[in-house]
C-alpha positions in Angstrom: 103.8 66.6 114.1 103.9 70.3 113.6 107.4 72.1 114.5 106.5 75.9 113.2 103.1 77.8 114.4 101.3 80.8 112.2 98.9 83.0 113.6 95.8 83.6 111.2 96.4 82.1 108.3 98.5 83.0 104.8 95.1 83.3 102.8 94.0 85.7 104.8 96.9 88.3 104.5 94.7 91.4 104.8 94.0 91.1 109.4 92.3 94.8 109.2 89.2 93.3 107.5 88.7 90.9 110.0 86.4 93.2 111.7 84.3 94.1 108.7 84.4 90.2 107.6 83.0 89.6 110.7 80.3 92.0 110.6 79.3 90.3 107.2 79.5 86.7 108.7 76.8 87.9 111.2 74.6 90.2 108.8 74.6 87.6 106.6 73.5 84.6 108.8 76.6 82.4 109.0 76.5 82.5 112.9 76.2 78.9 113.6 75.5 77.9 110.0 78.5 78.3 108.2 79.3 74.9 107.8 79.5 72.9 104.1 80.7 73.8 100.7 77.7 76.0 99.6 77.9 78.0 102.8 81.3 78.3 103.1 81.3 79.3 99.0 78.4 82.2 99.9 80.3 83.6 102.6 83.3 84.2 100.1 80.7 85.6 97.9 79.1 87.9 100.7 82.8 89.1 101.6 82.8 90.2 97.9 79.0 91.3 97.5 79.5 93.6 100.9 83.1 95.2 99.4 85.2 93.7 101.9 87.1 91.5 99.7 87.9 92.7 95.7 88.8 89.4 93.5 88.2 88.1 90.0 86.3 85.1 89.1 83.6 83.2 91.2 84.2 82.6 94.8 84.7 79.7 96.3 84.6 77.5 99.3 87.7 76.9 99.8 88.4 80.3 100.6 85.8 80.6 102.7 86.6 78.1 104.7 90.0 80.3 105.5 88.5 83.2 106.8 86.1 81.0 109.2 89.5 79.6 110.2 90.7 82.7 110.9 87.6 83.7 112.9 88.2 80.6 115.6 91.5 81.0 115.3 91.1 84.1 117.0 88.2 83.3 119.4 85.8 85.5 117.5 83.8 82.2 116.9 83.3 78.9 118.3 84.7 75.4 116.5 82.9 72.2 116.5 84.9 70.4 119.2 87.2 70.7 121.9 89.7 68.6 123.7 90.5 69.4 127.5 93.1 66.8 128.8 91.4 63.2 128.2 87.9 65.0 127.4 86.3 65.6 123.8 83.6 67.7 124.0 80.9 69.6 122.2 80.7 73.0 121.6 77.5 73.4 123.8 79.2 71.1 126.6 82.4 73.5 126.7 80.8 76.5 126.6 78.2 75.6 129.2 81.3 75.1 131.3 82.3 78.5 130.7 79.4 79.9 131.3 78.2 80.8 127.7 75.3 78.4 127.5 74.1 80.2 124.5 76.6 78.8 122.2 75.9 75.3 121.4 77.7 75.0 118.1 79.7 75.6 115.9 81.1 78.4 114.6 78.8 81.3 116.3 79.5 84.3 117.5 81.6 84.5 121.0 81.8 87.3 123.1 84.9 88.6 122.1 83.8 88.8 118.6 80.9 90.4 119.5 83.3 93.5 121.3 84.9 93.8 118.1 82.2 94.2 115.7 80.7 96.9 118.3 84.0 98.9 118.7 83.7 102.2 117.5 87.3 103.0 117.8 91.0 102.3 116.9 92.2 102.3 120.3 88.9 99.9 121.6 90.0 97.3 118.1 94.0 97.4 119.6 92.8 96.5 122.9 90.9 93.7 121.8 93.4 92.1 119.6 96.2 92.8 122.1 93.9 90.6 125.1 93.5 88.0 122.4 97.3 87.5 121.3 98.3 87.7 124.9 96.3 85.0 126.2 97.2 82.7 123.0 99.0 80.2 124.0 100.5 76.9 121.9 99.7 74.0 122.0 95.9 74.7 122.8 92.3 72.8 122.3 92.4 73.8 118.9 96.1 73.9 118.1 98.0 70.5 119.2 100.5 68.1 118.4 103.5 70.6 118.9 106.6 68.6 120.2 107.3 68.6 124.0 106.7 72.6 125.5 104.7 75.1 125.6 104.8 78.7 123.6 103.1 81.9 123.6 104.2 83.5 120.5 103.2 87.2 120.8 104.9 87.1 124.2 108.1 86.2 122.9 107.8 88.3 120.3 107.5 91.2 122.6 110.5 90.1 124.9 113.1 89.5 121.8 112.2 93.2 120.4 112.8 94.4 124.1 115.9 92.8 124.6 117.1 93.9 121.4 115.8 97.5 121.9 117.7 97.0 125.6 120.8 97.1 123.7 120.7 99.3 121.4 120.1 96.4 118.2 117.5 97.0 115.0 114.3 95.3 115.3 113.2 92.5 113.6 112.5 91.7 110.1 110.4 89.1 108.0 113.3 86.9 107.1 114.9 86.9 111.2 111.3 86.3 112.5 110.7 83.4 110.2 114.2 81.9 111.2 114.2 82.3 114.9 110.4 82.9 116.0 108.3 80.7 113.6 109.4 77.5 115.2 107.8 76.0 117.6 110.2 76.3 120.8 110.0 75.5 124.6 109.4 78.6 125.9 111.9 78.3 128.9 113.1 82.0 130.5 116.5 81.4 128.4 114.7 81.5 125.3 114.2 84.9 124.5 117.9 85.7 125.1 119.1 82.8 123.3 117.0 84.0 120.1 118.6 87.4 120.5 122.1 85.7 121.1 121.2 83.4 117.2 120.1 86.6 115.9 123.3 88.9 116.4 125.5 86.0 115.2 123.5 85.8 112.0 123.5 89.4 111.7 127.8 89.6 112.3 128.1 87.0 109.5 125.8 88.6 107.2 127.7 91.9 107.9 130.6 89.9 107.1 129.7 88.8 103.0 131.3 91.1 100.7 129.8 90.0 98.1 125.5 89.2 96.7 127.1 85.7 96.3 128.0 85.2 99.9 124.7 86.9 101.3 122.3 84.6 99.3 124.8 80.9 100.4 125.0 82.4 104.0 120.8 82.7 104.3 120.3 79.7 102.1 122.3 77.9 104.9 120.1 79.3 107.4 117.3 78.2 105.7 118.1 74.7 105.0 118.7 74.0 108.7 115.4 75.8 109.6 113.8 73.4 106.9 115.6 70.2 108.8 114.2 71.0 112.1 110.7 71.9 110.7 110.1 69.5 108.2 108.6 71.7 106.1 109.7 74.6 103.3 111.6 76.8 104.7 110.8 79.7 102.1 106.9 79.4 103.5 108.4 80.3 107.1 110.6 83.1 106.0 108.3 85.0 103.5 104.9 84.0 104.3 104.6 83.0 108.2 106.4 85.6 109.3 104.6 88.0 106.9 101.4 86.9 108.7 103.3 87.3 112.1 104.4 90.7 111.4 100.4 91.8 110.4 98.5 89.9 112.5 100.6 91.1 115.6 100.8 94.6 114.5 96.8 94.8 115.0 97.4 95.0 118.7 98.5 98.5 117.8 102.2 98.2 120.0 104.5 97.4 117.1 105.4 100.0 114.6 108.1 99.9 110.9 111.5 101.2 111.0 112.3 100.7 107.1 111.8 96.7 107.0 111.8 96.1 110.8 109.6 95.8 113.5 109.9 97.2 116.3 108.1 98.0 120.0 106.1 101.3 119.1 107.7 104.6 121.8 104.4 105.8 123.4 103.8 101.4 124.4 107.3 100.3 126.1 105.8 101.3 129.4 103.1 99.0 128.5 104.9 96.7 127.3 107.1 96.5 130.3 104.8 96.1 132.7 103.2 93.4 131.2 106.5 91.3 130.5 106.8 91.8 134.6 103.9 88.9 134.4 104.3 87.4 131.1 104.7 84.6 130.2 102.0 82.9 131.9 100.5 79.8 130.9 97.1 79.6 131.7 95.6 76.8 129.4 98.4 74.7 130.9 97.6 75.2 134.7 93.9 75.6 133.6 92.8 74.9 130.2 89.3 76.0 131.0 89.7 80.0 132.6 91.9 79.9 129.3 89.2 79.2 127.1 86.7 81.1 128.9 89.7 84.1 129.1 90.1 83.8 125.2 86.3 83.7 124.4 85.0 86.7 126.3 88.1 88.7 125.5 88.5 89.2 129.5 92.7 88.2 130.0 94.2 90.8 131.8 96.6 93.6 130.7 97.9 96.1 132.2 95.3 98.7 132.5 92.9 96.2 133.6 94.8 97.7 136.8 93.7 100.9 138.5 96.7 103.2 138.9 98.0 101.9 136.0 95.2 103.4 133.6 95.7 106.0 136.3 98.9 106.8 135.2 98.4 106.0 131.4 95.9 108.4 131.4 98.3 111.0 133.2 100.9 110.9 130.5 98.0 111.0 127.8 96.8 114.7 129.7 99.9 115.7 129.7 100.6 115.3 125.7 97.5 117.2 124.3 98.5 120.3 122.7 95.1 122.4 123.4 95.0 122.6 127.0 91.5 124.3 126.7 90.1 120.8 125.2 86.7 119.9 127.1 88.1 116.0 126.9 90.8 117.6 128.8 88.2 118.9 131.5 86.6 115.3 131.7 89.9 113.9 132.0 90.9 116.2 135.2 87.6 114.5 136.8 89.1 111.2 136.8 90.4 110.0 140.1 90.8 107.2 142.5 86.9 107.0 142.9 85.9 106.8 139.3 85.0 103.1 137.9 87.1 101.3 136.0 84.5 101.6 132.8 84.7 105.3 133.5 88.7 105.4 133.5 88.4 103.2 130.6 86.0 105.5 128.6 88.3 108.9 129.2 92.1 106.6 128.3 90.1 105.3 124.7 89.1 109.1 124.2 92.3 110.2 125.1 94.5 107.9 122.8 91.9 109.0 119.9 92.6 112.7 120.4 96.2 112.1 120.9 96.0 110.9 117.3 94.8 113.1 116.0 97.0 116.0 116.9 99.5 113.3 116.0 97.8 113.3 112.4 98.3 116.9 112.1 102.5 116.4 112.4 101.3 113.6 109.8 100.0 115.6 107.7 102.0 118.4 107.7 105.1 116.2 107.2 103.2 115.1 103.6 105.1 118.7 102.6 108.6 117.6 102.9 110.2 116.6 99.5 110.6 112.9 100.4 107.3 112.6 101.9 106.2 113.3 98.2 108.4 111.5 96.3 107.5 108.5 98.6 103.5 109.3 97.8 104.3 109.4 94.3 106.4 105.7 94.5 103.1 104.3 95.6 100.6 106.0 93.3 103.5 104.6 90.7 103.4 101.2 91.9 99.4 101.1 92.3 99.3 101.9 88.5 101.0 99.1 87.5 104.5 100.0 87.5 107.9 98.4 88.6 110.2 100.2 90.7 113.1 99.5 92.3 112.4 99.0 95.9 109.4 100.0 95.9 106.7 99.8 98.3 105.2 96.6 99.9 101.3 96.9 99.4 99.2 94.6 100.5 95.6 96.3 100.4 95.5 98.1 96.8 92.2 99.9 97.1 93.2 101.1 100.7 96.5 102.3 99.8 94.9 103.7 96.5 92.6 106.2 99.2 96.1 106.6 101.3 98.1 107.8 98.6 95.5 110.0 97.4 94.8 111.5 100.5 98.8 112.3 100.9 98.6 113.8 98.3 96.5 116.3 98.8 97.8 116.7 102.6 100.9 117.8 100.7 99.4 120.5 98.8 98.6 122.0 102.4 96.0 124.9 103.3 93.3 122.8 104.6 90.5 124.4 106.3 89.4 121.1 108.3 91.7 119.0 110.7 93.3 116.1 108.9 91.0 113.0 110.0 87.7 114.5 109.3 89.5 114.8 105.3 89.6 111.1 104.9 86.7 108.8 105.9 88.8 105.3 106.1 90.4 104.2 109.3 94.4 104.8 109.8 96.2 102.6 112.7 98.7 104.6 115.3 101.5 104.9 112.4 98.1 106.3 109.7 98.5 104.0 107.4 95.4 102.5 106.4 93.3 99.6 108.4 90.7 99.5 105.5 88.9 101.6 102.9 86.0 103.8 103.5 82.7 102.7 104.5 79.6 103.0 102.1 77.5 106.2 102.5 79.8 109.0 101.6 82.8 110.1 99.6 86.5 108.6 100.2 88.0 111.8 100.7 86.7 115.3 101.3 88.8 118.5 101.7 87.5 121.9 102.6 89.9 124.6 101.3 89.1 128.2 101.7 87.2 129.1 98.8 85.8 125.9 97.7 85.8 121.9 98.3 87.1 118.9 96.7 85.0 115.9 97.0 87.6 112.8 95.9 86.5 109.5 94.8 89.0 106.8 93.9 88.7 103.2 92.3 90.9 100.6 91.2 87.6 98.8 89.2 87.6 99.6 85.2 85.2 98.7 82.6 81.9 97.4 83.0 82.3 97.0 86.7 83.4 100.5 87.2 79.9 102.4 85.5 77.9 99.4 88.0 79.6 100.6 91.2 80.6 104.2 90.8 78.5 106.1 88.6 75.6 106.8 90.4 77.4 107.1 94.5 79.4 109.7 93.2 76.7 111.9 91.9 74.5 111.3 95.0 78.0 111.6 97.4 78.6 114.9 95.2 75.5 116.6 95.7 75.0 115.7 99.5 78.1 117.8 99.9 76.8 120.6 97.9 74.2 120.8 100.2 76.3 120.1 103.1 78.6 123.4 102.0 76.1 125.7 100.2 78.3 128.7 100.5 81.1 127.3 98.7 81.7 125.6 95.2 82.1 122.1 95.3 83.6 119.9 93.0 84.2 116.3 92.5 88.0 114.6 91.3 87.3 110.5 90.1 90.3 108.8 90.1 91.0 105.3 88.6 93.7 103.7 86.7 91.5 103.9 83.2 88.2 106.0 83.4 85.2 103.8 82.0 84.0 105.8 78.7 80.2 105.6 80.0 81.5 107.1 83.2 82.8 110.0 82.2 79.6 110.2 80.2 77.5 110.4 83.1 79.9 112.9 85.2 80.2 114.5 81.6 76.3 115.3 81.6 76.5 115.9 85.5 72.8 115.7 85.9 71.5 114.2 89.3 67.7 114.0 90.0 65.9 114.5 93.3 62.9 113.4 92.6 62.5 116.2 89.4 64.3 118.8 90.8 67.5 118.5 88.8 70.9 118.8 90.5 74.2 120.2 88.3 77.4 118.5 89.8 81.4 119.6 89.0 82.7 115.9 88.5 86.7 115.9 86.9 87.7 112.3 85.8 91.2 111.6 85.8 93.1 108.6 85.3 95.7 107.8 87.6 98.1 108.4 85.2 97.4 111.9 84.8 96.9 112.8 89.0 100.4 111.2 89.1 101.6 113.3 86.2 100.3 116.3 88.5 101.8 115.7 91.8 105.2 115.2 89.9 104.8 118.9 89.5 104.6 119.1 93.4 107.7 117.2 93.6 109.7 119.9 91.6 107.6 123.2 92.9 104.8 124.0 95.7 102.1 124.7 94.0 98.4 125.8 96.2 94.9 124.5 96.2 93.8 127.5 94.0 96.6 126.2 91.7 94.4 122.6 91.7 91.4 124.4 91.5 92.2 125.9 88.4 93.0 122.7 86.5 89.7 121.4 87.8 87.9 124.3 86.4 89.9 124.0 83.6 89.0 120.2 82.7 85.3 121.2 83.2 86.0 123.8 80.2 85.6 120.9 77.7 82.7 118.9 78.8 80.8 119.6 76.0 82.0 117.3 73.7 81.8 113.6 73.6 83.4 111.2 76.8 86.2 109.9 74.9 87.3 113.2 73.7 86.7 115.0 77.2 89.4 112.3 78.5 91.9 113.2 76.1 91.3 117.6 76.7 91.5 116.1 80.5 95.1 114.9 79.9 96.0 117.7 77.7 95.0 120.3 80.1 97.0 118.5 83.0 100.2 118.5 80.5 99.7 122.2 80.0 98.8 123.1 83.4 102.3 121.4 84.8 103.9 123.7 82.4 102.5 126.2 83.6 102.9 125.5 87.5 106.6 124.8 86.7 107.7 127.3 84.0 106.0 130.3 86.8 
């Protein structure tokens, strides 16, 4: 009998491609036939094939039995059987009873998986999620044999970070979550304050140690009685189910990181408070049925399922945009009393969009402030390879590879475009990365006054790296040439080691359109090299004409053979940080 609960599962530890795994699961044709080993090994494959998983070796069905798991989990699919009180039934028979008679096995597409592959938008993904961990509830048809009680995790989540935030206390971190929230409680009114209460008294004796010894006998003891009323390891709780608990949870967009806590994100405690004014509520207990059909069309109710609450969310959202002659701002005035709710919905999901992205300009310019940099530069460092004392937690390397990148450039300043149309992945409400770019363009592109820098980024090397990047950046290089015909465009390929017959092909920089031939400005720099240049940042402000110029320099020496051109490449950034610095 279970005593801990996990949300997702700790295969799975990247949530944010849930969306684009799930696109591929229906592409693909797994919809209802992704049961058995071959299928379950092909959809691992796919995941790979379609760039939404990067791994070494052959895939397996093992692990693609763990993201279908994920997926019903989650209510994005159907499982293959169902247990309401004394009755087993199908998966045609339940969802007939819910009124989804096109589902009649298993693992197909529900409703609420079909809202997420269509959203367009951050704020439209949060929403979804957010319904789908509010309405989860423990034990469940899917989830049983808990001890006596009933739990809804993400609810108490929310009301121990509120209570703590009520008086004035740090959030949460991994190793607190996975000592007080992972196991599998009666969730009673007391609880929440009784977890707070068993929080603060761990926290007073671990303020108490004066010494590494004491601080590593005090949480062993903690962890030893967690693993006595569980049954199970107690390092799995602390590290990885509430690392799953902290990611999974923070898709629903109201969580944000203070250093290594969690906490109840500023702009979504009203939110938050109203929906605790109702919450807990257990509806597969008093009615395991609207649950199911609740968690399967993504339909439980928030807050701004309500009228004048959207109302008024979408009064404070007016009231924070900066450009008061926006046209959104217009539409927005036009919502009243007598608009629909799909209309008052529409204008509060363009509204949080916009308010990011005059957020993302604060974001961006903040990339200018000496520790932003030196931060950027920690995780450029620690996605090449190094070790460095507490550095960053990453757990999407070719994501955080764009991220980093991107920062980076933010930091050098003078951009002529606003800061989301310069990066093509998504970013959640804190802009940190949901996922890399989609197919079809570059990773990065940033118009500067007099010219503009295409940026392509990679962690793949060798072999794998002239297959998947050659030709894309060529093509992506000279779409943007055309795009911006009144200004020199350039191309900077950034990976950990550039691929000799790479840099042959960018060396050449030849692209054909049928046989018109297309010249194209391509730099390849290892990351090595890029890091070695925004160190120079780090020690003096430098401009994007400065950048320019060792761009223009590199290109200097293309004329003799790839392995050479690399080594001019990191010359010339040597010399050019002497330069920048010695000015």
């Amino acid at each position: 009998m279970p005593n801990v609960w996990n949300i997702g599962n700790t295969t799975v530890r990247n949530p944010k491609r849930i969306e684009n795994a799930l696109r591929v699961f229906v592409d693909e044709g797994f919809s209802g036939n992704a049961k058995g080993s071959e299928r379950e090994a092909r959809l691992h494959s796919k995941l790979k094939e379609r760039e939404v998983l990067e791994f070494d070796g052959v895939a397996s069905d093992w692990n693609g039995r763990k993201w279908r798991a994920a997926f019903y989990q989650l209510g994005f699919v159907s499982y293959e059987r169902y247990r309401i009180g004394e009755d087993r039934l199908t998966t045609s028979e339940l969802f007939t009873r819910i009124g989804l008679p096109a589902i009649s096995t298993g693992y197909e597409l529900t409703p609420a998986g079909q809202k997420l592959i269509e959203a367009t938008t951050v704020p439209e993904i949060e929403e979804i999620y957010t319904r789908q961990f509010v309405c989860y509830e423990l034990p469940n048809s899917l989830e049983g044999s808990f001890p006596e009680g009933k739990m809804k995790p993400f609810i108490l989540l929310l009301q121990v970070l509120n209570l703590l935030s009520a008086g004035s206390h740090e959030g949460l971190d991994k190793f607190e979550t996975g000592l007080f929230l992972q196991k599998f409680q009666d969730h009673t009114d007391e609880l929440p304050q009784e977890i707070v209460n068993q929080v603060l008294k761990y926290r007073q004796e671990l303020a108490a140690c004066t010494s590494a010894k004491q601080t590593r006998e005090l949480k062993n003891r903690y962890k030893e009685a967690l693993g006595e009323d569980i049954g199970i390891n107690p390092n799995s709780v602390v590290s990885d189910y509430s690392d799953t608990t902290f990611r999974y949870f923070s898709l629903s967009g109201l969580f944000t990181r203070i250093g290594r806590t969690i906490v109840i994100r500023p702009n979504k405690q009203g939110f938050v408070n109203r929906l605790l004014e109702s919450e807990p509520s257990f509806l597969f207990e008093a009615n395991s049925q609207a649950y199911l059909e609740s968690f399967y069309k993504n339909t439980y109710s928030l807050p701004t399922d309500n009228r004048e609450f959207a109302l008024q969310e979408i009064d404070i959202l007016k009231a924070g945009i900066r450009d008061r002659g926006n046209a959104l701002l217009a539409k927005a005035n036009a919502i009243n009393g007598t608009s629909t709710i799909d209309e008052i919905q529409a204008i509060r999901f363009q509204l949080i969009e916009y308010n990011n992205w005059e957020r993302e300009e604060d974001f961006a310019n903040e990339q200018q402030q000496p520790e932003a940099i030196r931060d950027i530069i920690n995780y450029l460092r620690v996605l090449n390879g190094e070790n460095i004392p507490d550095g960053p937690e990453i757990d999407d390397r070719p994501a955080y590879l764009e991220w980093a990148v991107w920062r980076s450039f933010l930091a050098i300043d003078d951009l002529v475009s606003p800061a989301y149309q310069t990066r093509r992945f998504p970013v959640d409400q804190d802009f940190h990365p949901r996922n890399t770019a989609p197919g079809g363009g570059a990773d990065l592109l940033f118009e500067f006054e007099t010219y503009v820098l295409v940026v392509e980024v990679t962690l793949t090397t060798s072999h794998r790296q002239m297959a998947v990047e050659s030709e894309p950046v060529r093509r992506h290089t000279v779409q943007y040439k055309e795009q911006f015909p009144d200004k020199d465009v350039y191309c900077l390929f950034i990976a950990p080691t550039v691929d000799n017959n790479v840099a042959e092909t960018f060396r050449i920089g030849v692209w054909y359109k049928q046989d018109d031939e297309e010249f194209v400005n391509i730099v390849p720099m290892n990351l090595t090299d890029f890091i070695n240049a925004m160190e120079v940042l780090s020690a003096v402000k430098y401009s994007n004409g400065d950048f320019k110029n060792l761009i223009e320099r590199c290109l200097v020496y293309r004329n003799v053979r790839a392995p050479q051109w690399k080594t001019y490449i990191s010359n010339e950034v040597s010399v050019w940080s002497n330069r920048i610095v010695s000015q």
